[in-house]
C-alpha positions, -999 to 999 in steps of 0.1 A, spaced: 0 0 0 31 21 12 44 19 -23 13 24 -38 11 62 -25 46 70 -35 33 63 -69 1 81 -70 21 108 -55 48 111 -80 20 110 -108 7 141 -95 36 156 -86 48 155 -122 21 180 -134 27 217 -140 7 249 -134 0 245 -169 -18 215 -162 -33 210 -132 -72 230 -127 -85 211 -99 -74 232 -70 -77 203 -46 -46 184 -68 -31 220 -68 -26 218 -32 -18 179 -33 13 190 -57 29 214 -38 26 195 -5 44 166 -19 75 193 -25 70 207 8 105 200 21 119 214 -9 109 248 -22 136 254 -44 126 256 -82 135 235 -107 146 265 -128 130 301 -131 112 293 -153 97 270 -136 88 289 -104 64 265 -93 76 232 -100 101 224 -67 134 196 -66 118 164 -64 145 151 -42 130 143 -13 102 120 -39 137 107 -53 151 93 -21 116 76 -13 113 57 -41 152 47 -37 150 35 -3 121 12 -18 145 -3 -46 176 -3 -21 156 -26 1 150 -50 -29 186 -47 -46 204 -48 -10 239 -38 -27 259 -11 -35 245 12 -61 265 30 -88 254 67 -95 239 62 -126 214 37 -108 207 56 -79 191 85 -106 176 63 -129 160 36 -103 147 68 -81 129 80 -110 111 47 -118 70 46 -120 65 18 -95 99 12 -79 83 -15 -53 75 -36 -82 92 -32 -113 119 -59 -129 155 -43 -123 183 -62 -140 209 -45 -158 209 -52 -192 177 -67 -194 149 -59 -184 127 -27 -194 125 4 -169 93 25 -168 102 56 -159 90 93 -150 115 123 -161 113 154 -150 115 173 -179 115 174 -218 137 193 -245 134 194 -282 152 210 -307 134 228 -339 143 200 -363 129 173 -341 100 191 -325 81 200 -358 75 160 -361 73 156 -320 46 183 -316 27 170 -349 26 134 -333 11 153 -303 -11 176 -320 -24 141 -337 -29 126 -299 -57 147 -293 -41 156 -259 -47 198 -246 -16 200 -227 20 189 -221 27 170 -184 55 177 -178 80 210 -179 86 211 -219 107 233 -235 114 242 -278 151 253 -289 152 268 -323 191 260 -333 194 238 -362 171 255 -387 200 287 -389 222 281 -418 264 294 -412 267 316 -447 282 349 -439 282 359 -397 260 356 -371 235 386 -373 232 385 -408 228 346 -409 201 350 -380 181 370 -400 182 357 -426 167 323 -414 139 343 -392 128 350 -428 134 318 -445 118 295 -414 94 320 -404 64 296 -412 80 270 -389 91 292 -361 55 304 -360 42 268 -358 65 261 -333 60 292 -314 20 287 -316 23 253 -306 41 257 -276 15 288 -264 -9 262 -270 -6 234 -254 20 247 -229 56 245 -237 83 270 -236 96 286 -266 136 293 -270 137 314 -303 160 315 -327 193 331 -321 189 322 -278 214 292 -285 220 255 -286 198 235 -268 222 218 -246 238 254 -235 204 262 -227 197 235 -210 230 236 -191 225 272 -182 191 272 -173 172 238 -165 198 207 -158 204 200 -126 227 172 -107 198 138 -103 177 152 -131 162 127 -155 154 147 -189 151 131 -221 158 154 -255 148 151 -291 189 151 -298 214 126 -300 236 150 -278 212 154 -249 235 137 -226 256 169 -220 236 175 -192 253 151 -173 280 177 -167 256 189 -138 253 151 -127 217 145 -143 209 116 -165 200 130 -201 192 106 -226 186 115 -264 153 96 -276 133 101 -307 103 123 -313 75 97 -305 94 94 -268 90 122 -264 50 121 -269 49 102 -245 65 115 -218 45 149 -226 13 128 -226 18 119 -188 26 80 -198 53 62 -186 88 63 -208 104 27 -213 141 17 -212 157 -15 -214 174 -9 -180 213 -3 -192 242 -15 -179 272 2 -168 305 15 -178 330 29 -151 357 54 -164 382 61 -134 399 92 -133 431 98 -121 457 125 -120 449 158 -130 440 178 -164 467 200 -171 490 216 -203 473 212 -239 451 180 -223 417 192 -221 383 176 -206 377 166 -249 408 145 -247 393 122 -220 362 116 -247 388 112 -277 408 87 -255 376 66 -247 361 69 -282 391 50 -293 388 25 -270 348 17 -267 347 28 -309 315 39 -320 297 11 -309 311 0 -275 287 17 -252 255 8 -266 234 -2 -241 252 9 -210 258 47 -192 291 56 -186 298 69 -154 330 91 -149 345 88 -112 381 92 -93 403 117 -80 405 130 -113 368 140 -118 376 173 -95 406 189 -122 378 191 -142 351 220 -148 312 219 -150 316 228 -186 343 201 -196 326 175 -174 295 184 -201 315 183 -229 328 148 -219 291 139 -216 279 156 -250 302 135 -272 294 100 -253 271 104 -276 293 91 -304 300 56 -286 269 46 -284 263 50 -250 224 58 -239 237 89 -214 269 96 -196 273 114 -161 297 129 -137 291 130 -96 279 158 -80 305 178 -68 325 212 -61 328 226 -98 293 218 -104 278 241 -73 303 268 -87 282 267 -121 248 268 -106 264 300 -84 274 317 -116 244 307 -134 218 321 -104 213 286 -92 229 286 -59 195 273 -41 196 241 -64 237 237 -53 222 241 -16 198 220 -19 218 196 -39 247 188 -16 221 175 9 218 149 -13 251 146 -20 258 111 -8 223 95 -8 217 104 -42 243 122 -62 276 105 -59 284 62 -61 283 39 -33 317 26 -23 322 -8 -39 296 -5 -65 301 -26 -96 308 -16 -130 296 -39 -161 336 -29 -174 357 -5 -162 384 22 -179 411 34 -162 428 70 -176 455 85 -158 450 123 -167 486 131 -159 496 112 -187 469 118 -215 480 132 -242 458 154 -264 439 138 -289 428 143 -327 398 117 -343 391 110 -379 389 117 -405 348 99 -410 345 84 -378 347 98 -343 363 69 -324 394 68 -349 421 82 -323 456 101 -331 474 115 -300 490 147 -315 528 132 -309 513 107 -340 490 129 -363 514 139 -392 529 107 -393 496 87 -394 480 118 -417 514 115 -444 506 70 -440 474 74 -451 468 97 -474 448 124 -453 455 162 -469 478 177 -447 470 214 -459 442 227 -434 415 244 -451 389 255 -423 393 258 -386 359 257 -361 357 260 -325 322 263 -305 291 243 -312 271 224 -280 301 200 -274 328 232 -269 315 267 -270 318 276 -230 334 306 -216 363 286 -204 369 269 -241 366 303 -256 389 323 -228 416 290 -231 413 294 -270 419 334 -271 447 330 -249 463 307 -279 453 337 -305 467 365 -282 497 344 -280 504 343 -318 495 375 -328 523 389 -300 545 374 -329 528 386 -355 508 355 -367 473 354 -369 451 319 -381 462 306 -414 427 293 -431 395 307 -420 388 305 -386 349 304 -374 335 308 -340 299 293 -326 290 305 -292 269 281 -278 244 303 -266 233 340 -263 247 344 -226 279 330 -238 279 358 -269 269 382 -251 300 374 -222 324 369 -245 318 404 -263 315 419 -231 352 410 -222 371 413 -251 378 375 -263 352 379 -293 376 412 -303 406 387 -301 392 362 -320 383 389 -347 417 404 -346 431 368 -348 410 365 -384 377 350 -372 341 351 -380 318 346 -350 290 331 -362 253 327 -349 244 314 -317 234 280 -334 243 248 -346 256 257 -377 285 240 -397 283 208 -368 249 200 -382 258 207 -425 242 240 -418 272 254 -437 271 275 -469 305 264 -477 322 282 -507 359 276 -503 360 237 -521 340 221 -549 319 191 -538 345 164 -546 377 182 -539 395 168 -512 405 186 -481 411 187 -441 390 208 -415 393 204 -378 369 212 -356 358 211 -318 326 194 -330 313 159 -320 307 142 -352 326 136 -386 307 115 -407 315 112 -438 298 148 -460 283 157 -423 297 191 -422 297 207 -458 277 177 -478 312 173 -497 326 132 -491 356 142 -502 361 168 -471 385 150 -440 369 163 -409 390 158 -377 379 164 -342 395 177 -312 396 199 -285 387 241 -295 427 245 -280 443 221 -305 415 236 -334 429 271 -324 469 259 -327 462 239 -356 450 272 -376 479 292 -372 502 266 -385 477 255 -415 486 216 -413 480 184 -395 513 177 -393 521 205 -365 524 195 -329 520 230 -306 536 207 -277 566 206 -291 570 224 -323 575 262 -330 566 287 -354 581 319 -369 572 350 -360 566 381 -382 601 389 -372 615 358 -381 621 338 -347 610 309 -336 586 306 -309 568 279 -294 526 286 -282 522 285 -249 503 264 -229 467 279 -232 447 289 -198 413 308 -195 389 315 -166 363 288 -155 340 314 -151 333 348 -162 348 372 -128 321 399 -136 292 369 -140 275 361 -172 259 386 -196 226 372 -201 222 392 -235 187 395 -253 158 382 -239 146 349 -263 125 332 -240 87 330 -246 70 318 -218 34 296 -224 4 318 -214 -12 305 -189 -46 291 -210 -39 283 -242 -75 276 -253 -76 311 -279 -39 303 -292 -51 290 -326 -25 263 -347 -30 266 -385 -12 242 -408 -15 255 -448 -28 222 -472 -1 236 -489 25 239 -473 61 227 -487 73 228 -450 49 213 -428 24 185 -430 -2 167 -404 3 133 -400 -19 108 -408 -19 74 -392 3 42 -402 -19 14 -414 -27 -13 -386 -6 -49 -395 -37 -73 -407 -22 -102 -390 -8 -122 -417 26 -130 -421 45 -105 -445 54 -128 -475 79 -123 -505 92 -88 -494 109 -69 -518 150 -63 -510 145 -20 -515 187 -15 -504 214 -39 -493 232 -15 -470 271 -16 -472 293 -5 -445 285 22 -422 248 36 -421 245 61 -395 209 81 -395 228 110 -415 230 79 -447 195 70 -438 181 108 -434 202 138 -446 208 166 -424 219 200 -445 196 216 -467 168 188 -459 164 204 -424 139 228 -441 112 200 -448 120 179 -411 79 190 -407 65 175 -440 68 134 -439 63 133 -473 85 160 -489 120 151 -465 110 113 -476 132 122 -510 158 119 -489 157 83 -475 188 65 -477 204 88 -504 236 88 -490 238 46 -480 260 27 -499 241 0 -522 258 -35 -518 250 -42 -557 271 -17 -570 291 3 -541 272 33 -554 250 58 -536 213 63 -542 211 38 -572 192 11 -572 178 -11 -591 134 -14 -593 131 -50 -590 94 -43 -605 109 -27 -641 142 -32 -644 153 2 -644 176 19 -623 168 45 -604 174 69 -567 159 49 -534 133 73 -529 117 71 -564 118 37 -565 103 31 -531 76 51 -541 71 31 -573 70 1 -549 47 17 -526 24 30 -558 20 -10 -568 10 -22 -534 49 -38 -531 59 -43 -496 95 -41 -488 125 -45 -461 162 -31 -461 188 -47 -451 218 -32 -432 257 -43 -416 269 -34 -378 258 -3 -355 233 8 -382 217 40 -373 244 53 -352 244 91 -353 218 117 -346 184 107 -332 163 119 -360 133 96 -360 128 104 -398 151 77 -403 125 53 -391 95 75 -404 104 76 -438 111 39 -443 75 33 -425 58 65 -450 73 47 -481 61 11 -471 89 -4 -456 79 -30 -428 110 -43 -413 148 -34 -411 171 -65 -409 209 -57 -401 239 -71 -379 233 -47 -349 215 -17 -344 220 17 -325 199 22 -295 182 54 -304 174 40 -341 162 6 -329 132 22 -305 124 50 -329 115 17 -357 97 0 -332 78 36 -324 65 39 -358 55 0 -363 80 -11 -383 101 -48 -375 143 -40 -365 153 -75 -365 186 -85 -361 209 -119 -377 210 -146 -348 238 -153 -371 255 -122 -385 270 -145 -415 235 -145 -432 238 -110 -439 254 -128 -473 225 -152 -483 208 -118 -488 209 -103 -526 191 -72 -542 165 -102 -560 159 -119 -528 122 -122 -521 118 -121 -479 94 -134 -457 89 -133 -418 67 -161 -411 43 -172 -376 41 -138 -367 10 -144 -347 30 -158 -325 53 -128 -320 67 -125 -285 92 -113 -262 127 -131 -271 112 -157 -294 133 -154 -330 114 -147 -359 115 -172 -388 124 -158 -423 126 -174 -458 151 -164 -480 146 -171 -518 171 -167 -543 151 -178 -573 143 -215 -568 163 -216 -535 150 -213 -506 170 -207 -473 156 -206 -434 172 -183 -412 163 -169 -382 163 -131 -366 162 -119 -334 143 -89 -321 143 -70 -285 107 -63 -288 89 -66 -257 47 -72 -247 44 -32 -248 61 -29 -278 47 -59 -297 17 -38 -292 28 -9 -310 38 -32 -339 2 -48 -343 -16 -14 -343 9 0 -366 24 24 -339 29 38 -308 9 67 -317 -21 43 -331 -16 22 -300 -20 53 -275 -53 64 -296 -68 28 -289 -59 21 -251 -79 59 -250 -112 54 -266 
């Protein structure tokens, strides 16, 4: 009965003043915060810390476990729906949980907030928040660039901005920053659980809260007050020791463990940093760390609550969260002693060396000492073309003062950056800081172009004019992510990443093969110099600049805020609902692709110039797998139409297939659907008639966001059968009546007259089976409310 209240409580607690009429339930809510009347952000001013709720439900799941907890466990159990009952094993079962908040970016919220428009639901339940950032193309600087896209999005920012009035969200508009600045700045907090509409969500975790990117559909849920599902992950201990110091920076630590987990080694599992170490590190480089775990896989990474991170909620106006915080310190925030680690990493920070990744992969490791002679081995371009420091991964005010100190330092000899140099603040606060104290004058003295407060050039929002598409050439950056054509559309382009410090070095020389640690430079008056080591304040001595004012608040009905969307619109389009499955097995499926090699969500659904149509299903649908690598012929998007004979792009013949009633799968290698959590990667497929994905292994984000919208990701229970598949293959997945949690699928394979019988694994489970049979999540949620 005792754990039955907790629940009920925590259901109500969860709702904001945007929600909850009944006055009786008003009063409900804010006694079950009454030892805590610290709010979870300004903006928030009556929504409290729900840590006293948190440590209730833990003491319930301690008294089941009865071991040692690791920190990432202690968050995520404490956040659970029915703690005194729900299966808890690492690795395998499926966690119901109740986060505290929700964040979307512009890209991903146009198709989040149309799958809740389509709900039928009047308001969000939980704090919600928009960030417009991706929709801002780099072309010439940032206020000129800003408005610029104001004009050209206008129709989206105004659906965005209407939406959010309406049914209670809050509205970042364009130019306020990245959405995981923002959130750092304003809403994360150490023990928060949040889930984001962006692969690089986790960089919360620099404040010790579990953020976990999750597709659009997720999302719905969450807002629609229903419990959010994941299959409870295991965990991967990095332990710190020594101290950050020199050139090393909190990126290197990322860079390191990329190259040892690769892109695909912490799928499944959080990685939890701890050690000495932890405490050399800043707020801000404990959230860069976190922002790029993104690229291994890993469902969320986190640091433990400590020192740096109540220094950051100080400068940010958030000392009553720091205070209230550290009286949580142990019980909640930080690991028990002799907790247990599914695998554990050991880096001594005294001896790391700094670290450059790439070229088309982020886990492919240099240290510095080794870049010119592993660049000059393989064939990378040695010549430097574009340098780029900020975006959400490394645009703080300590990355920026560290990489002006490196600029100030060459131009005392006379040198200024080599190649172009470009600058994203991460936010507007951060702009506005950085112009206040001089650092955005040295980085235009130094030969720089700040840009807008957006994602930019990390995302392929990048009018690039410098190369040809096809020319080869080198760019570093401080980004996250350098998949192959991510950044300019160009597959010939060699993107490296590394810290904003080695970026900043690396443009004055002009070429990989330069090592700042120990190689000099000559000066304007011809001696040789050597950079010094960079350094830069944690935080800003005066405080932050806060800047403009983009924040919209929700009014506080939104019953006369009216939500148009034109027939005709290029740009936006409601949805209309997936067809149910009519319980037959599917039969003779059409191959559409045979994947080759790496297909990351970027392959499956381009970024770039097909941001503008992420609200329209049907017009970003041209872009399904356009950049995947077709077995047949090693070429991209050209295929052959099984139906004609004729070759043709993937989208035009799917929609041949789809136009002729022709059912189809694709089939994909390792890891596919790493990257970005765009769910139009799994929306498309499902718009154009796909109805399963079979492939090696798949990306955790990817794999829920197919299940979300009905179609099958099944897996090779032996990975060798990925060969018995050819583009003429017909496919069938047979007894699917009886469909079920860890029961393979059977599948024919025929290859003309031959017929082969494999079978494929899934991770569906009862819940998600569900979704399946009513076509999707969305469809599923309609039925279980009528």
């Amino acid at each position: 009965m005792a754990a039955r209240l907790i629940n009920a409580q925590a259901q109500v607690c969860r709702l904001s003043k945007h929600v909850v009429s009944d006055p009786m339930v008003r009063q409900f809510h804010a006694s079950c915060y009454s030892a805590s009347k610290v709010a979870l952000s300004k903006f928030d001013s009556d929504v409290f810390l729900p840590y006293e709720k948190l440590s209730k439900r833990l003491d319930v799941v301690r008294s089941r476990l009865n071991r040692p907890l690791t920190l990432s466990e202690k968050v995520l159990y404490s956040h659970l729906d029915d703690p005194a009952n729900q299966d808890i094993e690492r690795g395998t079962s499926y966690l119901r949980l109740r986060p505290d908040r929700v964040a979307m970016q512009d890209a991903t919220a146009q198709m989040a907030l149309l799958q809740f428009i389509s709900s039928g639901l009047k308001k969000v339940a939980v704090p919600s928040t928009v960030h417009c950032d991706h929709l801002i193309e780099a072309q010439i600087g940032g206020p000129k660039d800003l408005a610029r896209a104001k004009d050209l999005n206008r129709e989206v920012y105004d659906f965005l901005a209407s939406t959010c009035a309406q049914k209670g969200l809050g509205f970042w508009k364009p130019g306020s920053g990245i959405i995981h600045q923002i959130i750092l700045e304003n809403y994360a907090f150490p023990g928060l659980l949040m889930i984001g509409t962006d692969s690089h969500t986790p960089n919360g975790g620099g404040l010790g809260g579990l953020c976990i990117g999750v597709g659009g559909a997720d999302a719905v849920d969450v807002m629609a007050d229903i419990p959010w599902e994941l299959k409870c992950p295991k965990v991967i201990g990095v332990n710190l020791t020594g101290k950050i110091s020199g050139w090393t920076s909190p990126k290197d630590v990322i860079l390191k463990v990329a190259d040892i987990l690769t892109v695909k080694g912490g799928t499944g599992a959080i990685i939890e940093y701890h050690g000495k170490g932890v405490d050399s590190i800043s707020c801000t480089g404990m959230a860069t760390i976190c922002n790029m775990g993104a690229e291994i896989g890993a469902t969320t990474s986190l640091f433990p609550f400590n020192k740096r991170m109540a220094d950051y909620l100080k400068s940010t106006g958030r000392g009553g969260i720091a205070s209230e915080a550290q009286k949580y310190q142990e019980k909640i925030l930080s690991p028990d002693s002799k907790c247990e680690y599914d695998e554990l990493i050991e880096i001594n920070l005294d001896t790391l060396e700094p670290h450059v990744n790439g070229p088309f992969t982020p886990d492919l490791g240099h240290p510095i000492s080794k870049l010119g002679a592993n660049s000059k081995k393989n064939g990378y371009p040695l010549d430097i073309r574009v340098g780029l420091i900020g975006s959400c991964t490394n645009s703080s005010y300590e990355d920026m003062g560290r990489c002006a100190s490196i600029a100030k330092d060459a131009m005392s000899h006379g040198l200024k950056s080599k190649i172009p140099f470009n600058v994203t603040p991460g936010s507007e606060q951060i702009r506005a800081t950085i112009e206040r104290d001089g650092i955005s004058e040295v980085f235009d003295k130094f030969g720089g172009t700040v840009l807008a407060n957006a994602c930019g050039p990390c995302i392929g929002q990048w009018d690039r004019k410098d190369v040809k598409k096809g020319d080869k050439n080198t760019i570093v950056t401080s980004y996250n992510r350098n998949f192959t054509g991510r950044n300019d559309a160009n597959p010939a382009t060699h993107c490296f990443v590394t810290s904003p410090e080695l970026v900043t070095a690396l443009s004055i020389a002009g070429r990989l093969d330069f090592n700042p640690l120990t190689d000099e430079l000559t000066g304007s008056d011809g001696k040789k110099f050597k950079l010094k080591a960079p350094f830069g304040d944690e935080l800003p001595a005066q405080g932050f600049d806060p800047g403009q004012d983009t924040y919209t608040a929700p009014p506080a009905s939104g019953d006369n805020v009216k939500v148009a969307v034109d027939p005709k619109s290029a740009r936006l389009q409601l949805l209309e609902p997936f067809d149910k499955w009519n319980g037959k097995d599917l039969t003779d499926l059409t191959v559409l692709i045979k994947v080759k090699g790496k297909c990351t969500t970027d392959h499956i659904s381009a970024a770039g110039p097909w941001l503008k149509y992420r609200g329209h299903l049907d017009n970003i649908s041209n872009n399904m797998f356009i950049g995947a690598t077709n077995s047949e012929n090693n070429e991209m998007n050209n295929i052959k139409n099984q139906r004609t004979g004729s070759w043709g792009g993937v989208p035009d013949v799917a929609r041949d297939y789809k136009a002729n009633n022709i059912k189809w799968v694709a089939v994909g290698d390792e890891n596919y659907g790493e990257g970005s959590s765009r769910e139009h990667a799994a929306l498309e497929p499902r718009h154009l008639g796909g109805r399963a994905i079979i492939v090696k292994s798949f990306a955790r984000i990817h794999e829920t966001n197919l299940k979300k919208q009905g179609l099958l990701p099944l897996t090779f229970a032996n990975p060798a059968d990925y060969d018995k598949i050819q583009p003429t293959s017909k496919i069938s997945l047979l007894n699917l009546n009886g469909l079920a949690p860890g029961k393979p699928v059977d599948c024919e394979i025929k290859n003309g007259d031959k017929v082969e019988k494999i079978k494929l694994n899934h991770t569906l489970n009862d819940l998600q089976i569900g979704w399946f049979k009513a076509g999707s999540a969305l469809n599923r949620m309609k039925e279980l409310a009528h």
